[in-house]
C-alpha positions in Angstrom: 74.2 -51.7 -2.8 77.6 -51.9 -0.6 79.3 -52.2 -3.9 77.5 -49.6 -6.0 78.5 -47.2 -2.6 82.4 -48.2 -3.0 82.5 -47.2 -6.5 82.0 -43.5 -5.4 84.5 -43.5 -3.1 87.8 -42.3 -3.4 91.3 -43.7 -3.9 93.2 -43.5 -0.5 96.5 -42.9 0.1 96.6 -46.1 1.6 97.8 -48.6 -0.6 96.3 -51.6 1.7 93.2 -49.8 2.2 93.3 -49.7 -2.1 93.9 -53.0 -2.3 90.6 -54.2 -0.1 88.5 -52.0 -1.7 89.6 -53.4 -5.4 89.2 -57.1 -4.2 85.5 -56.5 -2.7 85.0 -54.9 -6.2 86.5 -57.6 -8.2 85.9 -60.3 -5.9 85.2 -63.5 -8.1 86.6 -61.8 -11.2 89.2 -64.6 -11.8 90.4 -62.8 -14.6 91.4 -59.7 -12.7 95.2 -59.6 -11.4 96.6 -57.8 -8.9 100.8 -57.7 -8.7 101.9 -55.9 -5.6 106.0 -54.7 -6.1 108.2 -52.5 -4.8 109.3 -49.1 -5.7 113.0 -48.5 -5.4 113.2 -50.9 -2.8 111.2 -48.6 -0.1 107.6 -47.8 -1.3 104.9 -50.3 -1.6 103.3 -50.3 -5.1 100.3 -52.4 -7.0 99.5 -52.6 -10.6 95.7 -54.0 -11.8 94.9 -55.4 -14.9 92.4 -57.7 -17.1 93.9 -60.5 -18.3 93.5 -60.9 -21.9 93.3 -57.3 -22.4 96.5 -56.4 -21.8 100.2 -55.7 -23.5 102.1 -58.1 -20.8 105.4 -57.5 -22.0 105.0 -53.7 -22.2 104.2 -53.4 -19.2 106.9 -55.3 -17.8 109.1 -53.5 -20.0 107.9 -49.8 -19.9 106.5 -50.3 -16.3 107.7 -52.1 -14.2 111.4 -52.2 -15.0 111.6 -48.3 -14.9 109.6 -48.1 -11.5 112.0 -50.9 -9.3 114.9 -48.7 -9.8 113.0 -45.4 -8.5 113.2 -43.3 -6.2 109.2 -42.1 -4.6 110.9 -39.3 -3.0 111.7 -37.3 -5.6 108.3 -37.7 -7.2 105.5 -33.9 -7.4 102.7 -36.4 -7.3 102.1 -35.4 -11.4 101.0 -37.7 -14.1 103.4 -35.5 -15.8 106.3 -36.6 -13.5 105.3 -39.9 -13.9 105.6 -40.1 -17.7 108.5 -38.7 -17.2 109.8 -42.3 -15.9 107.7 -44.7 -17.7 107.7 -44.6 -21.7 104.3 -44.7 -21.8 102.5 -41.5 -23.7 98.6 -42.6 -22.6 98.9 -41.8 -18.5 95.9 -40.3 -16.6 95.0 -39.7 -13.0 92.2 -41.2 -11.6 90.8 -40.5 -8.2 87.7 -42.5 -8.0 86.8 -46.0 -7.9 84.5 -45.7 -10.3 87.2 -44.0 -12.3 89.1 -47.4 -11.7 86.8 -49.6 -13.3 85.8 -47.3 -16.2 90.0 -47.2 -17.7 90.4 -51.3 -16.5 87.2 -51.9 -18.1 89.0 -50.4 -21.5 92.1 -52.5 -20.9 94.3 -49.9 -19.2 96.5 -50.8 -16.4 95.4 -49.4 -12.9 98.8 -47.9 -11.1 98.5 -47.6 -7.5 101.5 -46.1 -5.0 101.5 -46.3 -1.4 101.4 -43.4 0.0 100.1 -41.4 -2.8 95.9 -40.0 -2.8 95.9 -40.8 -6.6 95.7 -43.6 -8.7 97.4 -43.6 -12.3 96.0 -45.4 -15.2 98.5 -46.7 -18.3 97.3 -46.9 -21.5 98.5 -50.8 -22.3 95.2 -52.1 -23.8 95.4 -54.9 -26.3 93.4 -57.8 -27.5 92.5 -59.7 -30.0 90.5 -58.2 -32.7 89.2 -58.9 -36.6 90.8 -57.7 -39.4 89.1 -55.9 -41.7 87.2 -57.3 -44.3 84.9 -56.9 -47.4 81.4 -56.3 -45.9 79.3 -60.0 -46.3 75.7 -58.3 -46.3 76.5 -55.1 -48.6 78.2 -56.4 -51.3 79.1 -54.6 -54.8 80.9 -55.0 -57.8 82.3 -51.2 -57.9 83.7 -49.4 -54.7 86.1 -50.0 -51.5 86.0 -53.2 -50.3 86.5 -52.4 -46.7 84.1 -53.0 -44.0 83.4 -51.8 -40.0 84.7 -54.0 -37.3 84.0 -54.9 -33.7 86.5 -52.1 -32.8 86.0 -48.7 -32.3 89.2 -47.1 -33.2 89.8 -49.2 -36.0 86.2 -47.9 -37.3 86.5 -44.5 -36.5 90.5 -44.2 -38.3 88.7 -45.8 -41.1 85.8 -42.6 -41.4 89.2 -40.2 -40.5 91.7 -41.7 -43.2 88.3 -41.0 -45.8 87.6 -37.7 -44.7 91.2 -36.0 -43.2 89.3 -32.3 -42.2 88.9 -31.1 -38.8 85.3 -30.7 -39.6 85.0 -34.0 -38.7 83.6 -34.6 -34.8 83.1 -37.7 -32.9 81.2 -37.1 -29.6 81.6 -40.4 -27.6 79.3 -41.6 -24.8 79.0 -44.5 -22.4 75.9 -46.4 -22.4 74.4 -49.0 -20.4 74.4 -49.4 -16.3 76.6 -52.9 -16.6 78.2 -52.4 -20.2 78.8 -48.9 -20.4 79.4 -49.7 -23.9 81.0 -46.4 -26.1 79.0 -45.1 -28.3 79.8 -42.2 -30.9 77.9 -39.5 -32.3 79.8 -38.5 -35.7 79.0 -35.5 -37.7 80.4 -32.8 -40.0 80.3 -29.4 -38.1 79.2 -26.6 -40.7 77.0 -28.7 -43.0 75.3 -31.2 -40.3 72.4 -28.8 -39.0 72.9 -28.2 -35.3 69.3 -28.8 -34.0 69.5 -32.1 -35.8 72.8 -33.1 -33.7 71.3 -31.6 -30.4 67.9 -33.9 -31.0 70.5 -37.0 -31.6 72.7 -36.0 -28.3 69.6 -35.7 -26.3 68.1 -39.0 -27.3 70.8 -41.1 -27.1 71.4 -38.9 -23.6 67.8 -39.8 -22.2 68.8 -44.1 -22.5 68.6 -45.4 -19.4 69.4 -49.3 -19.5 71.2 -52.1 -18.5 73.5 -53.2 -21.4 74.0 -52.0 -24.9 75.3 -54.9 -27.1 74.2 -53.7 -30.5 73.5 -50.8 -32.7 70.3 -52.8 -33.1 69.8 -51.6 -29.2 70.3 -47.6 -30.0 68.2 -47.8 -33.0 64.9 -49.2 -31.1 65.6 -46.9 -28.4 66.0 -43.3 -30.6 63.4 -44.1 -33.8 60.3 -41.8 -34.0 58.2 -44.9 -35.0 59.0 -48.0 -33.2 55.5 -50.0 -34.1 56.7 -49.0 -38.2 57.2 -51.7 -40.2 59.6 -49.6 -41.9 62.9 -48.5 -40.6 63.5 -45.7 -39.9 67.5 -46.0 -39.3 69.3 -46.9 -42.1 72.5 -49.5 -41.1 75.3 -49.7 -42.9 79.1 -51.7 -42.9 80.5 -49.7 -45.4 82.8 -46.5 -44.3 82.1 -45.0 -47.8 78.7 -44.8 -47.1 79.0 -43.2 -43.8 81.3 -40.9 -45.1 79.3 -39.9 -48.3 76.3 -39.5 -45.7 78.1 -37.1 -43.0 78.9 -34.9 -46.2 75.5 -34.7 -47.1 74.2 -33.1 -43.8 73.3 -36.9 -41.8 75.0 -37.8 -38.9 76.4 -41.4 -38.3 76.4 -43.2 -34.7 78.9 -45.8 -34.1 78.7 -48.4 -31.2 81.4 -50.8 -30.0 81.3 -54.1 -30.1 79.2 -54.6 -33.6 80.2 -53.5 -36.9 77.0 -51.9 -38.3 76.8 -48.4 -38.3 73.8 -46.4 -38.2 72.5 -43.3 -40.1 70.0 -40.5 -39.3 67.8 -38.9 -40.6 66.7 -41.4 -43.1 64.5 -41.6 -45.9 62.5 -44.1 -48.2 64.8 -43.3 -51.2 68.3 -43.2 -49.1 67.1 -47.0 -47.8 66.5 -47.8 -51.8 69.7 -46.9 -53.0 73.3 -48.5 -53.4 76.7 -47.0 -52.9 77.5 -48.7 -56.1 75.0 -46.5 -58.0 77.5 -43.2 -57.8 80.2 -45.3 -58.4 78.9 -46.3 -61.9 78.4 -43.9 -64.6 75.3 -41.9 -64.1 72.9 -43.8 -67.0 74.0 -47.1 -65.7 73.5 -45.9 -62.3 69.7 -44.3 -63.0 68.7 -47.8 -65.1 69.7 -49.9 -62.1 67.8 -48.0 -59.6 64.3 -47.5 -62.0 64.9 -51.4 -61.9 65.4 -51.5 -58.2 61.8 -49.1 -58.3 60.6 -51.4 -60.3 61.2 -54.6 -57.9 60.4 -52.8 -55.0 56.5 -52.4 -56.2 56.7 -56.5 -57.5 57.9 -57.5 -54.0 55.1 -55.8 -52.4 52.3 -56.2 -54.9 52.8 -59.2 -57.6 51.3 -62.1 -55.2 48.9 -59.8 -54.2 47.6 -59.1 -57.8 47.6 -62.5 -59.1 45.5 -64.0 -56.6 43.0 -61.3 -56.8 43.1 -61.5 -60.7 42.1 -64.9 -60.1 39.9 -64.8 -57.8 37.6 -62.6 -59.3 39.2 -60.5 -62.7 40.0 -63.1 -64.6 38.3 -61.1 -67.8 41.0 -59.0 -67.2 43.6 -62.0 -68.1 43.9 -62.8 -72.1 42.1 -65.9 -72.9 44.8 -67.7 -73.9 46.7 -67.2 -71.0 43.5 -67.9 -68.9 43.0 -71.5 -70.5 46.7 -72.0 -69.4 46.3 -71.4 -66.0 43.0 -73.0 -65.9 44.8 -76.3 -67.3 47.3 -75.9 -64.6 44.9 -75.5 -62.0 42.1 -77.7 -63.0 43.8 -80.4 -60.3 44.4 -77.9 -57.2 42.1 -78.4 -54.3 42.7 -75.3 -52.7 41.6 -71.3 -54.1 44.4 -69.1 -55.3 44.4 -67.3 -51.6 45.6 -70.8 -49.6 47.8 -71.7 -52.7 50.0 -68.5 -52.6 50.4 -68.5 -48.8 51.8 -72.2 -48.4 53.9 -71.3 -51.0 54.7 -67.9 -49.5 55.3 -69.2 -46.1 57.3 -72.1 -47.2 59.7 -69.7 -49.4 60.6 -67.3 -46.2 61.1 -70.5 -44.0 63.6 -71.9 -46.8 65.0 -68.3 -46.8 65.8 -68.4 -43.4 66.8 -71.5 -43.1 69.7 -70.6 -45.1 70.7 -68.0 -43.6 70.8 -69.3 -40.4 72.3 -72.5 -41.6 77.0 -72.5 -42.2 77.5 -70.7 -45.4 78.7 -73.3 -47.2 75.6 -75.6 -47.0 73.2 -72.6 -46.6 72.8 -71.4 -50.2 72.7 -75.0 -51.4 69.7 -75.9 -48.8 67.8 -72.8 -50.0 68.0 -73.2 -53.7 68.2 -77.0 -53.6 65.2 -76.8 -51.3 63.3 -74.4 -53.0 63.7 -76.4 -56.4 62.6 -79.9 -54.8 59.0 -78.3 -52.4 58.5 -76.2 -56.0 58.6 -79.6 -57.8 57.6 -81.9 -55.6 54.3 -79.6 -54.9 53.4 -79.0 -58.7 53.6 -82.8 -58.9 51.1 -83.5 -56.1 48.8 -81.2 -57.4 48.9 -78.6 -54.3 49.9 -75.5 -56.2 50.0 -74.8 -60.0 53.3 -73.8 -62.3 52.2 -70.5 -62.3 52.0 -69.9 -58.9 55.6 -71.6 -58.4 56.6 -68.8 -61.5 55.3 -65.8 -59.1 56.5 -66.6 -56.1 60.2 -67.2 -57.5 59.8 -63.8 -59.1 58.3 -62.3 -55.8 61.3 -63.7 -53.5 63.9 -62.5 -56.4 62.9 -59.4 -56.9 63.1 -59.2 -52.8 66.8 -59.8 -52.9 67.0 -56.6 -54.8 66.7 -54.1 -52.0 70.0 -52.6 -50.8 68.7 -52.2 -47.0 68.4 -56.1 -45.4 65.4 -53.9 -42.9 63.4 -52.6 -46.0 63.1 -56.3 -47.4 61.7 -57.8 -44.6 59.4 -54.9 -44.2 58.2 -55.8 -47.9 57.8 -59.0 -47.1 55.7 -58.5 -44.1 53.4 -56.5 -45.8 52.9 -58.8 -48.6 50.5 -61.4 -46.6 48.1 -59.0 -45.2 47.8 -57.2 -48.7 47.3 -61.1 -50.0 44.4 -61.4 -47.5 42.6 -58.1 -48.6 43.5 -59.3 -51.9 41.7 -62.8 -51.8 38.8 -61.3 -50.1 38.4 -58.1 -52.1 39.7 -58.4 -55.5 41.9 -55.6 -56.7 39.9 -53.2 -54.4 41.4 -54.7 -51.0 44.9 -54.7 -53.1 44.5 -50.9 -54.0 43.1 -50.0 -50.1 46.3 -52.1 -48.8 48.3 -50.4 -50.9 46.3 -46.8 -49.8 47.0 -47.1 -46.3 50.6 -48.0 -46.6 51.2 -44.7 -48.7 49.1 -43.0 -46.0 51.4 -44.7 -43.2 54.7 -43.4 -45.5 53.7 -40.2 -45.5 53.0 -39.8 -41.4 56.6 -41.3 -40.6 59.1 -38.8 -39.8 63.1 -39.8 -38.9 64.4 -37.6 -36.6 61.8 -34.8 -37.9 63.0 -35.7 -41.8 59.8 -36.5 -43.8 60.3 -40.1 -44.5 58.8 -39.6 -48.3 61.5 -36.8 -49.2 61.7 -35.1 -51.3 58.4 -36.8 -53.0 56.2 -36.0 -50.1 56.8 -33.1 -49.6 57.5 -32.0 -53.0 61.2 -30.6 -53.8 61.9 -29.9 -57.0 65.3 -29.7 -57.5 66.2 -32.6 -55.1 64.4 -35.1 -57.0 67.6 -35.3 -59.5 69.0 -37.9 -56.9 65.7 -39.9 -56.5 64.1 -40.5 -59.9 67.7 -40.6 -61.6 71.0 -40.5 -60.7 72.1 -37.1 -61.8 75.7 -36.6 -62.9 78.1 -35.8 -60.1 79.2 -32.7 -62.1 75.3 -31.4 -61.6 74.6 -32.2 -57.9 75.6 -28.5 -56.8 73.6 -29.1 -53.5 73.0 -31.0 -50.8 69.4 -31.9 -49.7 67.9 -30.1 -47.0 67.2 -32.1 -44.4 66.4 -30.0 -41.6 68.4 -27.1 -42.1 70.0 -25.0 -44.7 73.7 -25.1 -43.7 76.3 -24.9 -46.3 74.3 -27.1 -48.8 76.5 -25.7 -51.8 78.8 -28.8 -52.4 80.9 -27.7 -55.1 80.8 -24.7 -57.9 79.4 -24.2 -61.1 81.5 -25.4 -64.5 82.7 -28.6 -63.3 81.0 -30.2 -66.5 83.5 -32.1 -68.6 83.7 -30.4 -72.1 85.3 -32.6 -75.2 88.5 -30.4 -76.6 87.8 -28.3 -79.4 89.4 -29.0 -82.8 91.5 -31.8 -84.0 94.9 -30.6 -83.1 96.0 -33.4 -81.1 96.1 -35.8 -84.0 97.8 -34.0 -85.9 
């Protein structure tokens, strides 16, 4: 508590008095380091800095070289006098303690002058940081290949070099009572709707907690639907897809310290699609995402329907086909039901095992793996070749989904619709599949139905959900809560072959 009552306190014009107070603050801090000089030979003067976060030799350069050969008296007690001396641009006053720790927190150098009521922080903040890369968990044939760091400015001059108009605003925000980690509300004023960016502000406003180390923090803290399966944030890497998603009316936050981004509103269709699908031409682009529909409904359903098939429609299988997997399963102790979820369960545990395990055993182990238990089990006579065949399928057609959230929400929901499956036949599989449509519709992101523009229906927005229209037609922007500027470029940009043959003549 004494602590928390010195950070509200104000810097005196007491250097020694300064000095105390910084060392109660800091006291343990080994990393924090306090060099006392002095100021044209007369005037007692302390700098403060973190090590490791630092530009050393600027500041010995611009700093303190400049400042030995002053004189304090000719000094207006000015930041602006002060810059004067030093060449650095980034110089601020500060007049707090809790000021103090806030800029040395961020890597600035606190400036402290005996004599003076003011403190000064210097803009010499530098540390190691990643380079940027090509985004591991999004990847794509077509498109940038440049992903979000662990850096805030680096992100945030990557969404400014994409889109250079002033329209662009970044709000920035310190959250968390220990970390007071930045995070940044981006939008584009005139086509994000404004109630939409006051319901964002306010939310990420009301957090009230103790550390924010991942985006993963703000998303469980601002979703409408926290006990959803589904998500209701969609998180990104790629600055292309921010970008493109600020332009259609969303609004982006950005947190320091993790390179995924988050996006709001989002819906069920925006989680199911891929940057690379507007990079392609517009038939390749619609064919892909029919067959990521496609996968999306076997990744949820296909176990589900082959064990209740089994189990009690098999008149529904041709009789061929149901001698075959009679053969196959004359030798299995166990019904259809256990059968799909050891192999199930075992599938996700090799799945995560190679993830979790270094990349360059971890995609052997999980193939490998998957290869010998599928193998090994058909040969023991635990589960039958066909059941190996649907489970492959199942975990492939998983891999599928652009968003890493919606897959595990698939997967999730595939052993409870197995159980209703198992003890219902395809009734239990169509009431599973009832009540997660009902469940769809009732989730909301940020207010945004999460089935739109399906549920409810919008006609002329369903040109970037069914197919993937041509650029050329995509006059509009979808409403999402609002109807601000949602004209996105004119009429007649259709490309039209040239008329005649005079050019080979």
């Amino acid at each position: 508590m004494q602590v928390c009552r010195i950070h509200l306190e104000a810097v005196s014009s007491s250097l020694d008095d300064n000095l105390r107070t910084l060392q109660v603050i800091y006291y343990k801090c080994k990393d924090v380091n306090f060099h006392d000089f002095i100021i044209g030979g007369t005037t007692k003067a302390l700098v403060i800095y973190i090590e490791g976060m630092v530009n050393l030799e600027a500041l010995d350069r611009s700093v303190l070289t400049p400042l030995l050969g002053e004189s304090i008296e000719e000094w207006n007690y000015t930041e602006k006098e002060l810059s004067s001396i030093i060449s650095i641009s980034d110089v601020k006053e500060i007049s707090t303690f809790s000021d103090v720790i806030a800029h040395l927190s961020k890597g600035n150098v606190g400036l402290f002058i005996d004599g003076l009521p003011v403190g000064y922080s210097l803009g010499l903040a530098q540390w190691e940081k990643r380079s940027i890369e090509e985004p591991s968990a999004e990847s794509i044939i077509r498109g940038p290949r440049e992903g979000f760091t662990e850096t805030m400015s680096v992100n945030t001059a990557m969404l400014r070099r994409k889109i250079k108009s002033p329209s662009l605003k970044m709000v920035s925000n310190n959250i968390g009572k220990h970390t007071r980690t930045e995070v940044v509300i981006i939008y584009m004023e005139g086509i994000a709707n404004e109630k939409l960016i006051e319901e964002v502000e306010k939310r990420i406003a009301e957090i009230e907690v103790d550390g924010i180390l991942e985006s993963g923090y703000i998303e469980g803290l601002i979703e409408d639907h926290p006990f959803s399966p589904f998500p209701q944030i969609q998180v990104t890497e790629r600055p292309d897809v921010v970008c493109a998603a600020l332009l259609e009316g969303r609004t982006s936050i950005l947190v320091d310290g993790t390179p995924f981004a988050l996006i709001a509103p989002a819906t069920l269709f925006s989680l199911l699609q891929s940057p690379e699908d507007y990079y392609q031409r517009f038939i390749i682009g619609t064919l892909i995402r029919w067959l990521r529909y496609l996968f999306f409904f076997i990744t949820l359903l296909l176990p589900s329907l082959y064990v209740a098939i089994l189990t009690y429609h098999q008149e529904m299988v041709p009789t061929s086909l149901l001698l075959s997997i009679a053969k196959s399963r004359e030798d299995i102790p166990f019904p259809a039901l256990v059968e799909a979820l050891l192999m199930e369960v075992s599938f996700e545990a090799l799945r995560e095992a190679g993830v979790r395990l270094p990349k360059q055993v971890g995609a052997a182990v999980s193939i490998v793996g998957a290869l010998v238990i599928g193998q090994a089990a058909t040969s023991a006579g635990l589960v039958s070749a066909p059941m190996v065949m649907v489970v492959a399928i199942t975990g492939i057609a998983s891999f599928m989904m652009p968003q890493y959230s919606t897959g595990i929400a698939l997967r999730m929901l595939r052993f409870p619709i197995m159980f209703l499956s198992g003890i219902l036949g395809l009734l239990g599989l169509m009431l599973g599949f009832i009540v997660i449509v009902i469940h769809l519709s009732s989730l909301r992101s940020l207010g945004v139905p999460y089935l739109q523009p399906l549920a409810p229906l919008k006609e002329n927005e369903l040109k970037d959900v069914l197919v993937r229209a041509p650029i050329w037609s995509m006059r509009t922007r979808l409403k999402l809560t609002g109807r601000n500027n949602r004209t996105r470029q004119p009429s007649g940009q259709k490309p039209e072959p040239p008329k005649g043959d005079d050019t080979h003549d």
